[in-house]
N, C-alpha and C positions, 0 to 999 in steps of 0.2 A: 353521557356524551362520549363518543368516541371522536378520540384525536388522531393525527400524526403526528409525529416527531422526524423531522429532518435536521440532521445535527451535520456543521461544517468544520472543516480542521481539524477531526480525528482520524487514526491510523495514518495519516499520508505519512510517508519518506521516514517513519520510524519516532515522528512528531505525536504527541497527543494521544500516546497509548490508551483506549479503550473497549476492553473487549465486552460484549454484545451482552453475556452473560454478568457483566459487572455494571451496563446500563440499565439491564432490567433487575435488576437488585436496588438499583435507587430509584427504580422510578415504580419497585413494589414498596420499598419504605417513603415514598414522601404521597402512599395513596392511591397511584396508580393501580387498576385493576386489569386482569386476562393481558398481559403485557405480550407482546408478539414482539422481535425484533429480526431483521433481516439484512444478511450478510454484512460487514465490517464496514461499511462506511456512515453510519449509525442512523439507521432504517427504525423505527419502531412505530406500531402500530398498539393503544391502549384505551379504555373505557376511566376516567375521569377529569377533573376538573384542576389540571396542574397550571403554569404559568410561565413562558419562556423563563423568568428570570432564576423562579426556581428552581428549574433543572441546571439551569446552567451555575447558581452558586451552590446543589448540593454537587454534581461534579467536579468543580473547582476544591470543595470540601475534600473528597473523597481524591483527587487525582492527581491535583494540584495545577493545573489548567483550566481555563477558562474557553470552552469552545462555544461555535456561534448558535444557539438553536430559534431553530423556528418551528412552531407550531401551527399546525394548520387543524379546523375540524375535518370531519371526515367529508362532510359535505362542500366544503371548497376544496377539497385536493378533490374529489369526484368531478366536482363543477370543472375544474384548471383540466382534467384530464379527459373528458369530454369533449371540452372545447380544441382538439388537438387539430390542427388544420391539415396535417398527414398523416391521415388514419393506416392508410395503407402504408406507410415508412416501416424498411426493417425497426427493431427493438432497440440495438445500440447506434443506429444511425441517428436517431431522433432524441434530440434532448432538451428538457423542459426547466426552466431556471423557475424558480418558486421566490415568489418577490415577497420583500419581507411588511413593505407597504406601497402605499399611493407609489406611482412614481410615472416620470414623462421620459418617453424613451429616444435617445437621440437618431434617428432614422436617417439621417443624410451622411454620421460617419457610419454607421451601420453599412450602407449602400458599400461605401470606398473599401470597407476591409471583406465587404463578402465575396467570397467566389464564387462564380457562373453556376458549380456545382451546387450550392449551398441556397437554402431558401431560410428565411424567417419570418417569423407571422409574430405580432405582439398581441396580446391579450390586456385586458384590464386587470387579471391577476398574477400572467406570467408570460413567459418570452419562451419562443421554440425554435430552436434552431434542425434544421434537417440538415446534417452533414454527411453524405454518404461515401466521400473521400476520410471521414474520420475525424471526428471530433479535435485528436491532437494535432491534427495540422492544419487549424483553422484560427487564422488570425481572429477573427471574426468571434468567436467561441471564448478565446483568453480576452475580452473585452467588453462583452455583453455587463457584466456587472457595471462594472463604469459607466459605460450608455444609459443603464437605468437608473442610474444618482443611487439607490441603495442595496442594499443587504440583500442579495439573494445566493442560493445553493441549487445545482445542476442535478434532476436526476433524470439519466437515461430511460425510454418506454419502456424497457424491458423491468426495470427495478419500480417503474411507476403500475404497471400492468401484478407484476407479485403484492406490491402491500395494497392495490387495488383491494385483490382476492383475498388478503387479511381482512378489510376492514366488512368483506362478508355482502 
């Protein structure tokens, strides 16, 4: 079974030091096989049968923090990335929040904080924002989690389009 791994709250602002090389090191001792991992914001793409929780307390073990992980198989992050309502959107304009479960998306403060510029499409597995003014200046963008009552982590088309090509 080939997974993803999208890991939240490592590397930012000098918090939750984990380098990539030191991911795929735990995630070849607790099993993980053919581990790919992709640029610092903790991208991994792997062939077995791990379990959010484990990765996140052999990390904890090894780091001493506790970061958020979600795992997806490869067949839902394909399906979520497929489903993409602006296929034609530049790579780092478009960005895809990867929801951690079920969740009801609040669409009417949505409407208030987006910008004329900005589009959102929800999905039943994830939420996409098109920002082509930029993601950091989008009210709308620092809020989406909230909106969706839970746990999700942002990746840009162009980071989603790379461990696409990993997972082959």
């Amino acid at each position: 079974m080939v997974q993803v791994i999208l890991l939240r709250g490592i590397n930012v602002g000098g918090h939750g030091k984990l380098p990539m090389a030191e991911l795929k090191e735990i995630l070849l001792v607790l099993g993980a096989l053919d581990v790919q991992t992709y640029i610092q914001s903790g991208n991994a793409v792997f062939e077995g049968a791990l379990n959010p929780d484990e990765i996140a307390n052999a990390i904890e073990t090894a780091k001493g923090f506790r970061p958020r992980v979600l795992l997806l198989s490869a067949e839902r992050f394909q399906t979520i990335a497929a489903e993409n309502p602006v296929p034609d959107a530049v790579g780092n304009q478009l960005h895809i929040w990867f929801a951690a479960g079920p969740f009801e998306f609040d669409h009417i403060t949505a409407e208030t904080l987006r910008k004329p510029s900005e589009r959102i499409e929800v999905s039943e597995n994830a939420i996409y924002l098109h920002a082509p003014d930029g993601i950091g200046r989008s009210k709308l963008a620092e809020k989406i989690e909230k909106l969706a009552g839970v746990d999700c982590t942002a990746r840009n088309f162009n980071t989603v389009n790379k461990l696409l090509g990993m997972i082959g």
